[in-house]
N, CA and C atoms of all chains as a GROMACS GRO file, in nm:
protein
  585
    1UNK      N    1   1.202   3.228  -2.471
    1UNK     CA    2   1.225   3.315  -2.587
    1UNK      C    3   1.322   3.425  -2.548
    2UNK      N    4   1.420   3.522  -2.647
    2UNK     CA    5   1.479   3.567  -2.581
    2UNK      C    6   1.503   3.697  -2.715
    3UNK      N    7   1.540   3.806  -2.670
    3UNK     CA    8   1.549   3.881  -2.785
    3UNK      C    9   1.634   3.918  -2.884
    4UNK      N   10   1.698   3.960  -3.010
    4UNK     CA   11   1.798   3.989  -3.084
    4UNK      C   12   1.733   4.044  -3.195
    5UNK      N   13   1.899   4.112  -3.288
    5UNK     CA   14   1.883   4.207  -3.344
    5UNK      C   15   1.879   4.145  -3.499
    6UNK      N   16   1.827   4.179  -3.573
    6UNK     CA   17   1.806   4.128  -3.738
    6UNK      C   18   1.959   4.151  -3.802
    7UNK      N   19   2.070   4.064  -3.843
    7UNK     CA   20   2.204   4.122  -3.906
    7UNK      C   21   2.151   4.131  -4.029
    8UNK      N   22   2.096   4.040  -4.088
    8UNK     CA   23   2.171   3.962  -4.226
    8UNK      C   24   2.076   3.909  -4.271
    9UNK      N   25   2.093   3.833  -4.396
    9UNK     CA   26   1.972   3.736  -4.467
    9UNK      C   27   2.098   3.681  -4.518
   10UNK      N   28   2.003   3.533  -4.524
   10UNK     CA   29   2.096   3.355  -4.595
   10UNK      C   30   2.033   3.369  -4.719
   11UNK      N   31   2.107   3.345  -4.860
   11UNK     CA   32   2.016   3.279  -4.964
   11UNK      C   33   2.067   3.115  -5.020
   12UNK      N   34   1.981   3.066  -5.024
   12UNK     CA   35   2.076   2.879  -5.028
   12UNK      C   36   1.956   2.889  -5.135
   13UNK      N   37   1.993   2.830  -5.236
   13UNK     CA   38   1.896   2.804  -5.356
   13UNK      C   39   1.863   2.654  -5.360
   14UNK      N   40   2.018   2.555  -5.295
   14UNK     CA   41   1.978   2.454  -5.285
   14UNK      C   42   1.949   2.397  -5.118
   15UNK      N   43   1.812   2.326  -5.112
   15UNK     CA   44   1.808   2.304  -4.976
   15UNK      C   45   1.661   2.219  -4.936
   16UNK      N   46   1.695   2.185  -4.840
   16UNK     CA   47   1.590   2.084  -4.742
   16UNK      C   48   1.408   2.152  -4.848
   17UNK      N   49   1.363   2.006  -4.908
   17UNK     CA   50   1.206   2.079  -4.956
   17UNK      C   51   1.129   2.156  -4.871
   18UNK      N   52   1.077   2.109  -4.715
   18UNK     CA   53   1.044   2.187  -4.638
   18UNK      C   54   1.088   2.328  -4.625
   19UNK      N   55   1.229   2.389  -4.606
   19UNK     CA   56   1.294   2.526  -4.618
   19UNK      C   57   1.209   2.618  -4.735
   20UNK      N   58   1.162   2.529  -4.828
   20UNK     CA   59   1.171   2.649  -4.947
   20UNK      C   60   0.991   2.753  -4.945
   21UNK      N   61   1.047   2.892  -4.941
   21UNK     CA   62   0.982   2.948  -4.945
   21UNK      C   63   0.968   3.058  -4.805
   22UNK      N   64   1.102   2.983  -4.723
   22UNK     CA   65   1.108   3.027  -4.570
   22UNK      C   66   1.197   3.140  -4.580
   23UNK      N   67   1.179   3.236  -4.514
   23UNK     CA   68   1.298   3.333  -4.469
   23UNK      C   69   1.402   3.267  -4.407
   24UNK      N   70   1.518   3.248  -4.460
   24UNK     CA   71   1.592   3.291  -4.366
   24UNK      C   72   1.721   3.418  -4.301
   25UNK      N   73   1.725   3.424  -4.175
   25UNK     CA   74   1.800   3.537  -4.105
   25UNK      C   75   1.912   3.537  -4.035
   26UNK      N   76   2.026   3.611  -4.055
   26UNK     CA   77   2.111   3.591  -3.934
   26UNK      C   78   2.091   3.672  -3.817
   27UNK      N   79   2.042   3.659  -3.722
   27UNK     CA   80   2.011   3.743  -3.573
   27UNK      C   81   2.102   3.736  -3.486
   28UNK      N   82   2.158   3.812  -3.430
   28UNK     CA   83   2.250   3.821  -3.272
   28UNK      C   84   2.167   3.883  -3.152
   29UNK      N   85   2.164   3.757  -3.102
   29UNK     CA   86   2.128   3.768  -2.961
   29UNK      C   87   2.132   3.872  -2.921
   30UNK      N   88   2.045   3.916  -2.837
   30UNK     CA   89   2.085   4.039  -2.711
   30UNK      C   90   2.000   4.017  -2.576
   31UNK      N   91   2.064   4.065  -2.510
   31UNK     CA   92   2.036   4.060  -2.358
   31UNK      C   93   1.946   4.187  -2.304
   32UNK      N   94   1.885   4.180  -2.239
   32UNK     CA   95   1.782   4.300  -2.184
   32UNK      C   96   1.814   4.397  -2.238
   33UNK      N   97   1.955   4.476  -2.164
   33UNK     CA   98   2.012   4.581  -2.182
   33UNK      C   99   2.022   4.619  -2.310
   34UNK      N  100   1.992   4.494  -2.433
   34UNK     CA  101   2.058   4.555  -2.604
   34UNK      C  102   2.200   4.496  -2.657
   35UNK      N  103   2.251   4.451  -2.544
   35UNK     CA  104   2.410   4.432  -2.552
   35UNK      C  105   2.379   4.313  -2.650
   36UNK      N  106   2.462   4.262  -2.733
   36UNK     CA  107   2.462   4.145  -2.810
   36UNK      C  108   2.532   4.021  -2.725
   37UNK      N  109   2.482   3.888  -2.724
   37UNK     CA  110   2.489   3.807  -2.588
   37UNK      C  111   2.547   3.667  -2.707
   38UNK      N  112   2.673   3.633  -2.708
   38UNK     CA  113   2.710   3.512  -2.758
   38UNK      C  114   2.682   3.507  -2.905
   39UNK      N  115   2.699   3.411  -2.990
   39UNK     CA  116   2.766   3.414  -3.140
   39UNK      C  117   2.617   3.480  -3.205
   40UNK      N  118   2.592   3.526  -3.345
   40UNK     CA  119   2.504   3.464  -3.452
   40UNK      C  120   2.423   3.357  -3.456
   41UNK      N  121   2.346   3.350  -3.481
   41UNK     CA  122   2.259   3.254  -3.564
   41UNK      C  123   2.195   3.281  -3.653
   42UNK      N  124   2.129   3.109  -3.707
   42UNK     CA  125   2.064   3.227  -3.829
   42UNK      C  126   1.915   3.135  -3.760
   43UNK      N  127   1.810   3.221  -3.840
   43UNK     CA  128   1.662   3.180  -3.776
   43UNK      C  129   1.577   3.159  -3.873
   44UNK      N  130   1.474   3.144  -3.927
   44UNK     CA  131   1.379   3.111  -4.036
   44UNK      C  132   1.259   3.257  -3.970
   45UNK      N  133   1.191   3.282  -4.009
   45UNK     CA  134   1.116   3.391  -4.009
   45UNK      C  135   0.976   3.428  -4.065
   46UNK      N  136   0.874   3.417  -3.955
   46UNK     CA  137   0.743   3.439  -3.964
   46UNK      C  138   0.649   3.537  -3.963
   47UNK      N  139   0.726   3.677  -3.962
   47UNK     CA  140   0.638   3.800  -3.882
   47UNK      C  141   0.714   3.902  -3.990
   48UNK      N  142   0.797   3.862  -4.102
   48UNK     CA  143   0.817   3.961  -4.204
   48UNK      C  144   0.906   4.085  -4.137
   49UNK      N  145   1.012   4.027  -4.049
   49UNK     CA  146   1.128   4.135  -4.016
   49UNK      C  147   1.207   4.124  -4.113
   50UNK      N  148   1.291   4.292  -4.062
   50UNK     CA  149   1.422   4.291  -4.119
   50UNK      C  150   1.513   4.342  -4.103
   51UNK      N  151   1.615   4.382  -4.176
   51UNK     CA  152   1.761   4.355  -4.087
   51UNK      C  153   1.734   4.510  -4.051
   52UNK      N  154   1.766   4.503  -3.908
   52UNK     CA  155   1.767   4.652  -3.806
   52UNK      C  156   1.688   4.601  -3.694
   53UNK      N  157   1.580   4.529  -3.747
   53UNK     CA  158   1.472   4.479  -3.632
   53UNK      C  159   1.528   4.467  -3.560
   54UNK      N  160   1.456   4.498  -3.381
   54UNK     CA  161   1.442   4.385  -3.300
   54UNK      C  162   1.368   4.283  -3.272
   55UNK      N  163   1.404   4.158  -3.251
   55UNK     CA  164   1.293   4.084  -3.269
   55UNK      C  165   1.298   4.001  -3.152
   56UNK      N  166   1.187   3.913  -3.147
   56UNK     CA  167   1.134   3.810  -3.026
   56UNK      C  168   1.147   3.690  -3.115
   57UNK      N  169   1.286   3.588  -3.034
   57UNK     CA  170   1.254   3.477  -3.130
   57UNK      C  171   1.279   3.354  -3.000
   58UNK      N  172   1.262   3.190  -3.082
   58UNK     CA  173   1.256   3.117  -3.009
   58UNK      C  174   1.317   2.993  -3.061
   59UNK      N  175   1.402   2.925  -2.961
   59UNK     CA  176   1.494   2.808  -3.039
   59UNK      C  177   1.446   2.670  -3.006
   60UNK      N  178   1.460   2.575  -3.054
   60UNK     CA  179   1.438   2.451  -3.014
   60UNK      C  180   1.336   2.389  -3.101
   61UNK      N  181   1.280   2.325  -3.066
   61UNK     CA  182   1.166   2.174  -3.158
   61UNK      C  183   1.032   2.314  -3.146
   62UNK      N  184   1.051   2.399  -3.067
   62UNK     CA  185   0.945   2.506  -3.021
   62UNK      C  186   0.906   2.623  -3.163
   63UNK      N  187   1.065   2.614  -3.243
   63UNK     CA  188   1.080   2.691  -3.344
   63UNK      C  189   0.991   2.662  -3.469
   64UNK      N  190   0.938   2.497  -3.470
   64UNK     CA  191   0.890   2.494  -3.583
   64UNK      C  192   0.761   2.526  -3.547
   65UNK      N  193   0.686   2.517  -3.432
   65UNK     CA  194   0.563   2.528  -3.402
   65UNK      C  195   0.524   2.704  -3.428
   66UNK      N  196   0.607   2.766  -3.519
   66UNK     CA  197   0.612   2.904  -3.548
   66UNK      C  198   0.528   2.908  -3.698
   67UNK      N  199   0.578   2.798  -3.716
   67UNK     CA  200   0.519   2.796  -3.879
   67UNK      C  201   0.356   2.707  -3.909
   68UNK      N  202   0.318   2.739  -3.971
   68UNK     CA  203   0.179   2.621  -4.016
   68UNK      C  204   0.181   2.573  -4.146
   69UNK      N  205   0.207   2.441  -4.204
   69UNK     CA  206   0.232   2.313  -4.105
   69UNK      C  207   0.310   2.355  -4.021
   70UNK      N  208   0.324   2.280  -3.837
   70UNK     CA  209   0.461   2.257  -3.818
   70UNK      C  210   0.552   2.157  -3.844
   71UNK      N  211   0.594   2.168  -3.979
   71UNK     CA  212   0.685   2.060  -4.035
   71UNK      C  213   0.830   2.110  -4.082
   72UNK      N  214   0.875   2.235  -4.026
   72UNK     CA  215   0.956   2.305  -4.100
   72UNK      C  216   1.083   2.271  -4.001
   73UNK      N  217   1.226   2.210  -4.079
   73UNK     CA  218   1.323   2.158  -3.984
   73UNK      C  219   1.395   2.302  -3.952
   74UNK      N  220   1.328   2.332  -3.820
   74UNK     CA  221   1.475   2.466  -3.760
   74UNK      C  222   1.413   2.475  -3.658
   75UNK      N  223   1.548   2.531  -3.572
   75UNK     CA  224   1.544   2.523  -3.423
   75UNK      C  225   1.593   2.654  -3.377
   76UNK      N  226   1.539   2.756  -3.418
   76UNK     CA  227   1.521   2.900  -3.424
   76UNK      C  228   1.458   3.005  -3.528
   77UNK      N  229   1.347   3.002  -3.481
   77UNK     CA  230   1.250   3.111  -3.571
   77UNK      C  231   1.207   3.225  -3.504
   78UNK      N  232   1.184   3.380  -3.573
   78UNK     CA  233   1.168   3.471  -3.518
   78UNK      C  234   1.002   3.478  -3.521
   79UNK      N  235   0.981   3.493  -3.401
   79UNK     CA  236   0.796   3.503  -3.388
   79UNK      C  237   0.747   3.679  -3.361
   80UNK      N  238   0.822   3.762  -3.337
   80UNK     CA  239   0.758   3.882  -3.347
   80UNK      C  240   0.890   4.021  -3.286
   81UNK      N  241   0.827   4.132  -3.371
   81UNK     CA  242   0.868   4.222  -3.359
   81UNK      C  243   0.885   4.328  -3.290
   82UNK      N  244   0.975   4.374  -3.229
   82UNK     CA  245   0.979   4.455  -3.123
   82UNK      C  246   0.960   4.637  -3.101
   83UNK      N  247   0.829   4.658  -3.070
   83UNK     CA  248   0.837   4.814  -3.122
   83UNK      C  249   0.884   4.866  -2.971
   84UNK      N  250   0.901   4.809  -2.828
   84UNK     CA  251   0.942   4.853  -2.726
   84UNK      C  252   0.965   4.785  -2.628
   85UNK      N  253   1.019   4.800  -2.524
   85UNK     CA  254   1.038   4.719  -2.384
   85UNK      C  255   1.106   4.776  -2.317
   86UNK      N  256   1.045   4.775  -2.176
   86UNK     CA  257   1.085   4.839  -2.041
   86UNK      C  258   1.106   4.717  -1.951
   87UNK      N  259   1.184   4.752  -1.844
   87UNK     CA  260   1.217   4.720  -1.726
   87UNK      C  261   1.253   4.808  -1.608
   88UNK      N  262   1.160   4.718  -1.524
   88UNK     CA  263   1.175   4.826  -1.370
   88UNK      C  264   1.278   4.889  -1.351
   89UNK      N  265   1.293   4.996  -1.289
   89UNK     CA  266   1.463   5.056  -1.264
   89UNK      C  267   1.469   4.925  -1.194
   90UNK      N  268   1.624   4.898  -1.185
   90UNK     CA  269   1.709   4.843  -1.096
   90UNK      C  270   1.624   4.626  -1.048
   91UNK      N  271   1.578   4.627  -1.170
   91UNK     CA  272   1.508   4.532  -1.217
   91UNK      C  273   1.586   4.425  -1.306
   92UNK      N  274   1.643   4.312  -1.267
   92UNK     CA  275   1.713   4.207  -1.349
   92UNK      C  276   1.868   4.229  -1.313
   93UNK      N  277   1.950   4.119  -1.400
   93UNK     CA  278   2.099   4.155  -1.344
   93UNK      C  279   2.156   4.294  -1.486
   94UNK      N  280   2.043   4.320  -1.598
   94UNK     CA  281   2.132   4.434  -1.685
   94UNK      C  282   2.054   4.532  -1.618
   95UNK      N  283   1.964   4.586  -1.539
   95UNK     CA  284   1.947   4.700  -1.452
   95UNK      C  285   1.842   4.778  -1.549
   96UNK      N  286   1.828   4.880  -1.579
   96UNK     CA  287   1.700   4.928  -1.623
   96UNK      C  288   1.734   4.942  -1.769
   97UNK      N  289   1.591   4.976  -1.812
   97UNK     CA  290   1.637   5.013  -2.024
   97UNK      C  291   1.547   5.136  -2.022
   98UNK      N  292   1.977   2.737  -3.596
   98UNK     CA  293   2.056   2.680  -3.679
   98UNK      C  294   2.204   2.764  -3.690
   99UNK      N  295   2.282   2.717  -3.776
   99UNK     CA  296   2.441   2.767  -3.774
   99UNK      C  297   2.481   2.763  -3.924
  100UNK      N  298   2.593   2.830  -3.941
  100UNK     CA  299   2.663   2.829  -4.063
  100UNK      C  300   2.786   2.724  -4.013
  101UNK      N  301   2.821   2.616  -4.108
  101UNK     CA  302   2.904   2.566  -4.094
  101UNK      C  303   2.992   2.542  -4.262
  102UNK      N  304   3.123   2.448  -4.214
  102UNK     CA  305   3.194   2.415  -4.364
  102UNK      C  306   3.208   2.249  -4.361
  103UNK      N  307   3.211   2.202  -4.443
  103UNK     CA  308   3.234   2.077  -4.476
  103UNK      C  309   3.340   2.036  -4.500
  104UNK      N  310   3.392   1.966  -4.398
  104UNK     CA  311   3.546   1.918  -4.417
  104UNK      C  312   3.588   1.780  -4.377
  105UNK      N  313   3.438   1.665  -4.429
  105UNK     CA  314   3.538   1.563  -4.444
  105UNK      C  315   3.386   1.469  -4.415
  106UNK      N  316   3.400   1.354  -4.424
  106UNK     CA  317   3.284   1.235  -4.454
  106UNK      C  318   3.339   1.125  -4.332
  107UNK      N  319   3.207   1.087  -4.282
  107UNK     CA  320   3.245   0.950  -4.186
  107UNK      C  321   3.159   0.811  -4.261
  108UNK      N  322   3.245   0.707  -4.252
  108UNK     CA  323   3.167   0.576  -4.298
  108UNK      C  324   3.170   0.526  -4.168
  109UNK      N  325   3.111   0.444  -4.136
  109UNK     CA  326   3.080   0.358  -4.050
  109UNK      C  327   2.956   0.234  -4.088
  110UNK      N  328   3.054   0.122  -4.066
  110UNK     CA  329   2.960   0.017  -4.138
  110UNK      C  330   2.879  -0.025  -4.040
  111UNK      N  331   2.933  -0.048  -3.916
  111UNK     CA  332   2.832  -0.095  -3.759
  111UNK      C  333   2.766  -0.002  -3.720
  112UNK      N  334   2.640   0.005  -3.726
  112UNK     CA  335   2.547   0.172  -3.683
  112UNK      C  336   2.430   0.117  -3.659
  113UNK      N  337   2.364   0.189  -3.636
  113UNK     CA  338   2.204   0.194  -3.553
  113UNK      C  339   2.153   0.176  -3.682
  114UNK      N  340   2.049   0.077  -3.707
  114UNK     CA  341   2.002   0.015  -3.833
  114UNK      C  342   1.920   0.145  -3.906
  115UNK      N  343   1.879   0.245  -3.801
  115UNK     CA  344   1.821   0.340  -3.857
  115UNK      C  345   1.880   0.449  -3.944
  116UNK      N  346   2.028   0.434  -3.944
  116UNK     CA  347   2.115   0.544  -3.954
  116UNK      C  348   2.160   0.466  -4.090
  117UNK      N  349   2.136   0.323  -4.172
  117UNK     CA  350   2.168   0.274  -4.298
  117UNK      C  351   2.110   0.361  -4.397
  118UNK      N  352   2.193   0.421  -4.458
  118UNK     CA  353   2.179   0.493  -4.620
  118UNK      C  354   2.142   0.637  -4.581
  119UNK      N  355   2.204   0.665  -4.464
  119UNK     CA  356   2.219   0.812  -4.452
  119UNK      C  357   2.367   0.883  -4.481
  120UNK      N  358   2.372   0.956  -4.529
  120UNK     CA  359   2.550   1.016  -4.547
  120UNK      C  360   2.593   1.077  -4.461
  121UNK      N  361   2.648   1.076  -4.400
  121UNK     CA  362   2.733   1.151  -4.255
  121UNK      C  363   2.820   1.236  -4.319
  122UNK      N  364   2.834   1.402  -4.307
  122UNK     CA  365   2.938   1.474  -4.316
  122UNK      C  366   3.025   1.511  -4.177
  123UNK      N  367   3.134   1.534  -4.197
  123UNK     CA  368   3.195   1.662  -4.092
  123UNK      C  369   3.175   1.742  -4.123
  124UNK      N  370   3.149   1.856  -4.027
  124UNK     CA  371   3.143   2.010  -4.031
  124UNK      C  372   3.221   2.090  -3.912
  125UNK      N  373   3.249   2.220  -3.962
  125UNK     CA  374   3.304   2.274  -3.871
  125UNK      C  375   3.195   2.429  -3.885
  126UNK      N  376   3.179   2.465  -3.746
  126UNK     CA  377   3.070   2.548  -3.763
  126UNK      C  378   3.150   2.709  -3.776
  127UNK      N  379   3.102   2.811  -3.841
  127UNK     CA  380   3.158   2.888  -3.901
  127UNK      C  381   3.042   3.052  -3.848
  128UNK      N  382   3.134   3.142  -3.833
  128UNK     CA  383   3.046   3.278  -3.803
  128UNK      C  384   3.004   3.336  -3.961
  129UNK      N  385   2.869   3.381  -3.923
  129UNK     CA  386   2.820   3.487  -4.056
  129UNK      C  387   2.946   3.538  -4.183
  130UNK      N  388   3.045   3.581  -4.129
  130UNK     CA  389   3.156   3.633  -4.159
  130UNK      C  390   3.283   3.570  -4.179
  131UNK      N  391   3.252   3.438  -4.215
  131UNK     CA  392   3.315   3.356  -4.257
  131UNK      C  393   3.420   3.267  -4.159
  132UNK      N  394   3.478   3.335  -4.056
  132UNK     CA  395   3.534   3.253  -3.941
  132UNK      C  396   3.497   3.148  -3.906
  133UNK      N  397   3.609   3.024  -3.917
  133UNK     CA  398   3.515   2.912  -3.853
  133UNK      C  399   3.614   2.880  -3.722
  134UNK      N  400   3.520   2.771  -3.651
  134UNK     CA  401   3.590   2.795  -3.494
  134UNK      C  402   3.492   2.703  -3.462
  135UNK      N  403   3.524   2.658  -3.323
  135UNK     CA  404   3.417   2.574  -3.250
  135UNK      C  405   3.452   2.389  -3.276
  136UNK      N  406   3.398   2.344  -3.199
  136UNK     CA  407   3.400   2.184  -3.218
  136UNK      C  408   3.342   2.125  -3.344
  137UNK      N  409   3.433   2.023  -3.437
  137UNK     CA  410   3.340   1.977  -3.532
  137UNK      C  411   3.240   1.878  -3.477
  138UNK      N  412   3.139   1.866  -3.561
  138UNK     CA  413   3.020   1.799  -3.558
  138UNK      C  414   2.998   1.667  -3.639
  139UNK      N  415   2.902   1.604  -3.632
  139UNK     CA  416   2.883   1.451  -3.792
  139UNK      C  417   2.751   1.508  -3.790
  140UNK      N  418   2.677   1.525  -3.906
  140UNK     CA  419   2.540   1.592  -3.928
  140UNK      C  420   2.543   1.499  -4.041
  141UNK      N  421   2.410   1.436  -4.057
  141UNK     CA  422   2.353   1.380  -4.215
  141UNK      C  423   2.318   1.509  -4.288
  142UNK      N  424   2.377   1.466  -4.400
  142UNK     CA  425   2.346   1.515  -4.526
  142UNK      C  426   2.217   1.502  -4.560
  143UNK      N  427   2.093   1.601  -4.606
  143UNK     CA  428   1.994   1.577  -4.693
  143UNK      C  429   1.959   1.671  -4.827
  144UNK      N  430   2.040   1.729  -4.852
  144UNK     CA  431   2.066   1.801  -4.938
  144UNK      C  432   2.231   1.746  -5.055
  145UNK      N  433   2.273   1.665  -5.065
  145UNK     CA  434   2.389   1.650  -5.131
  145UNK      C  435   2.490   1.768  -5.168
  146UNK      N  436   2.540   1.767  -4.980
  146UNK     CA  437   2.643   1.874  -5.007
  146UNK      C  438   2.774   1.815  -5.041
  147UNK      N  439   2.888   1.884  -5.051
  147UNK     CA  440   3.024   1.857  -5.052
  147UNK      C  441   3.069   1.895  -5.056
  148UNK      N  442   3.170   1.872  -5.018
  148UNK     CA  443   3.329   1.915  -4.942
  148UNK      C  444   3.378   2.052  -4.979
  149UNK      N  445   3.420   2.118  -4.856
  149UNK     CA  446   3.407   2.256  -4.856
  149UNK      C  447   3.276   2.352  -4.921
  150UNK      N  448   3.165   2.312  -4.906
  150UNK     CA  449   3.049   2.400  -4.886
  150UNK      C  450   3.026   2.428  -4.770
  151UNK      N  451   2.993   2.524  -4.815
  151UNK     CA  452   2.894   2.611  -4.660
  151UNK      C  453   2.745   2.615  -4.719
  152UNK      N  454   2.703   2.543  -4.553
  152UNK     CA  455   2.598   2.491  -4.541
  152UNK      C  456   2.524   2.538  -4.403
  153UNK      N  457   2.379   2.496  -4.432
  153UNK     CA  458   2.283   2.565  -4.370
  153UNK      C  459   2.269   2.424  -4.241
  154UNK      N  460   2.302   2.458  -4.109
  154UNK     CA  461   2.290   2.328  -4.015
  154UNK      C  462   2.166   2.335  -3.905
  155UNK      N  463   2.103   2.234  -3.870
  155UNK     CA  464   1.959   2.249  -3.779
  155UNK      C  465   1.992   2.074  -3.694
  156UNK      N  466   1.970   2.183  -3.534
  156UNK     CA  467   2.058   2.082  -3.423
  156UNK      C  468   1.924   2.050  -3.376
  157UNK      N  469   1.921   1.950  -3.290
  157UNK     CA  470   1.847   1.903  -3.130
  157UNK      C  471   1.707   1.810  -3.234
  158UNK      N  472   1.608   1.836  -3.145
  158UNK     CA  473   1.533   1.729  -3.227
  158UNK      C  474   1.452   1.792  -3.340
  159UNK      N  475   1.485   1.926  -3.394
  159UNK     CA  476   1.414   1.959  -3.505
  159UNK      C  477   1.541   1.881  -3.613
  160UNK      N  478   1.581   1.845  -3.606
  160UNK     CA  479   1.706   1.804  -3.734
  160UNK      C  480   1.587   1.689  -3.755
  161UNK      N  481   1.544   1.634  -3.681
  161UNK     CA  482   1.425   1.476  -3.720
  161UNK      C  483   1.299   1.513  -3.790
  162UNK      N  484   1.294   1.708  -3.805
  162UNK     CA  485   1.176   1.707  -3.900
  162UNK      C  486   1.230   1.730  -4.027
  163UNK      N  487   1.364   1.699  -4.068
  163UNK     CA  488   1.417   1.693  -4.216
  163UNK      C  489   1.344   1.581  -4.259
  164UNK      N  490   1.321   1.636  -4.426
  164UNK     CA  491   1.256   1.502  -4.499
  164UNK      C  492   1.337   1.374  -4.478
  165UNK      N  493   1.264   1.224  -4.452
  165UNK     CA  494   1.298   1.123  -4.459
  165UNK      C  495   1.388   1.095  -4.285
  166UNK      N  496   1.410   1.164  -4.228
  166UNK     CA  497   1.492   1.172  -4.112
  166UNK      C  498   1.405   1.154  -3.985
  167UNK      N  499   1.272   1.135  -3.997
  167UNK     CA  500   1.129   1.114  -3.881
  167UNK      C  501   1.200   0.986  -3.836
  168UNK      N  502   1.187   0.955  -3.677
  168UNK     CA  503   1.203   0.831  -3.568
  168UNK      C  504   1.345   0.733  -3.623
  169UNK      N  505   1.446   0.864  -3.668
  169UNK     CA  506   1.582   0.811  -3.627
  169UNK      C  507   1.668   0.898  -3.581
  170UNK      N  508   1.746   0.838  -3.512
  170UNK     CA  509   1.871   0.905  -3.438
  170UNK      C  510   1.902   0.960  -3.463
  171UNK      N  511   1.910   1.110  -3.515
  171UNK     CA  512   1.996   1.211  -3.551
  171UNK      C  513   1.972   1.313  -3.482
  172UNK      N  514   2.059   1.407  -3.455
  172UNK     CA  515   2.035   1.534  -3.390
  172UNK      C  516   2.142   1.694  -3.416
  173UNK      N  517   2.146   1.604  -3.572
  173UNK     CA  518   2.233   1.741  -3.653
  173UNK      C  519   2.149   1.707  -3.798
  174UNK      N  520   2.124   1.816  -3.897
  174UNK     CA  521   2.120   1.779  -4.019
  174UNK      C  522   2.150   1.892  -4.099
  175UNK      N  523   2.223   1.902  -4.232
  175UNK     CA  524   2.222   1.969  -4.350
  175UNK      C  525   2.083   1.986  -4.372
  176UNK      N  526   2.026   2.120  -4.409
  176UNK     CA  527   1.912   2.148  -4.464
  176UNK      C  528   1.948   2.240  -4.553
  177UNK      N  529   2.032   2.284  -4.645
  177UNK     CA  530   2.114   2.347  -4.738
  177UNK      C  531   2.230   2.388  -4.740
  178UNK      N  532   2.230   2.444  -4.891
  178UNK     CA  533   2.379   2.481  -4.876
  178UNK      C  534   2.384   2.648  -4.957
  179UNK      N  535   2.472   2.707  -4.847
  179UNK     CA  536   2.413   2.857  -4.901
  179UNK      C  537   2.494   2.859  -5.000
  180UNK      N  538   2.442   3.034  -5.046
  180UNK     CA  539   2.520   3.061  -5.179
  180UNK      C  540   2.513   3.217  -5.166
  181UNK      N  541   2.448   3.314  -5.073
  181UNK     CA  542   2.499   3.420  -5.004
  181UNK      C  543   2.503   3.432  -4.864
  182UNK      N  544   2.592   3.514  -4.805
  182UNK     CA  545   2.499   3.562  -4.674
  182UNK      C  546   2.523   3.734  -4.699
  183UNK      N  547   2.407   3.794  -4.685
  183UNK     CA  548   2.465   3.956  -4.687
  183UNK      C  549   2.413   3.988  -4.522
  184UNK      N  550   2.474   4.078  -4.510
  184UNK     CA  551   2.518   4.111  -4.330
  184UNK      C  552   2.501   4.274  -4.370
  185UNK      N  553   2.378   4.370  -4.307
  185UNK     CA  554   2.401   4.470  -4.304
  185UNK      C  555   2.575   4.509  -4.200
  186UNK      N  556   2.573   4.634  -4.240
  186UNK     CA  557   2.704   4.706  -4.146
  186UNK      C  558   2.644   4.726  -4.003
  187UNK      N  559   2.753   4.665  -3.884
  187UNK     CA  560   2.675   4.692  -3.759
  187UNK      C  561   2.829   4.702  -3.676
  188UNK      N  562   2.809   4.742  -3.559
  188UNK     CA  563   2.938   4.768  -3.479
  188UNK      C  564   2.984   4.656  -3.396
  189UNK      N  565   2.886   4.540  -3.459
  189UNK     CA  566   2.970   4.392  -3.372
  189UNK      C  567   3.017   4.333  -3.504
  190UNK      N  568   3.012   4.379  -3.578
  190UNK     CA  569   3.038   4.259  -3.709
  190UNK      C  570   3.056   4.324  -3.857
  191UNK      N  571   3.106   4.224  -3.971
  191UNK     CA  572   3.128   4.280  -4.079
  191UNK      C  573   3.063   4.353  -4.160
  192UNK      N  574   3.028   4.460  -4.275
  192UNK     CA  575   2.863   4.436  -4.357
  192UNK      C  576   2.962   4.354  -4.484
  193UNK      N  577   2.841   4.368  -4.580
  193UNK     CA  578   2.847   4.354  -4.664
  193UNK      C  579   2.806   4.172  -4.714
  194UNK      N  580   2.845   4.195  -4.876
  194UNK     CA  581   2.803   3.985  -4.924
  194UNK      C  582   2.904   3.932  -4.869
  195UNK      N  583   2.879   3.820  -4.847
  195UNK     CA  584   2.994   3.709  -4.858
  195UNK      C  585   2.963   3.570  -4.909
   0.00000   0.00000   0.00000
């Protein structure tokens, strides 16, 4: 799992039956430090963020197991919200937060 | 998943018997902000998109929990097709609708 920041919201009116009723989000990655780490995505959304959040999300076949059923086609969903996080000084390659 | 655009259809009559009466698009995958860039893709259609929509894309083996798409070969699929994206204002990127 890895962390990023809430940009944006998708609205598609037309789309996959499973999708409907799902959030979806555009999130940018970030790296320990906060820095934003490689493109956008967008994520489907379980924990009722929004755009400013930081959030804890997770990509892969792992993403649908976010939802109940897990029958929902996406391979990045945000599973929870970030009210803080530390790291040791001089702890990892982005160094302390 | 990704934002991508639709720019073009593959037929292929010789295919994996599983892959009969699925629609194959091209896509080219596209940033929040409308830029597109990156390698195109062939993703089945399950939503009846077309040409030049922007569409909602889901890679690896969740594309096989699209309806009707269970225990066949695919590992891209259309799961819509948007019709906003709004992007708060941030200092990596655009705000506003698009």
């Amino acid at each position: 799992m890895n962390l990023a920041s809430v940009r944006g919201t998708i609205v598609a009116t037309v789309k996959e039956p499973k999708l409907e009723g799902q959030r979806l989000l555009v999130i940018q990655p970030l790296g320990c430090g906060g820095q934003p780490v490689g493109r956008p995505i967008l994520a489907t959304d379980t924990v009722r963020s929004g755009v400013g959040d930081t959030v804890v999300w997770v990509r892969g076949k792992e993403a649908a197991f976010a939802h109940r059923p897990a029958d929902v086609p996406t391979d990045a969903a945000v599973v929870g919200i970030v009210e803080a996080h530390h790291m040791p000084r001089g702890g990892g390659p982005e160094g302390a937060r | 998943m990704f934002l991508a655009r639709v720019v073009g259809t593959v037929v292929a009559t010789r295919k994996d018997e599983r892959l009969v009466g699925l629609k194959l698009l091209v896509l080219r995958p596209m940033e929040p902000g409308g830029e597109e860039g990156g390698a195109h893709l062939v993703a089945v259609d399950t939503v009846d998109a077309g040409l030049h929509d922007r569409v909602l894309v889901v890679t690896g083996s969740s594309a096989r929990m699209s309806t009707g798409l269970q225990d066949r070969p695919v590992d891209a699929a259309i799961v819509g097709v948007v019709d906003v994206v709004e992007m708060a204002a941030a200092p990596f990127g655009k705000g506003g609708k698009r």
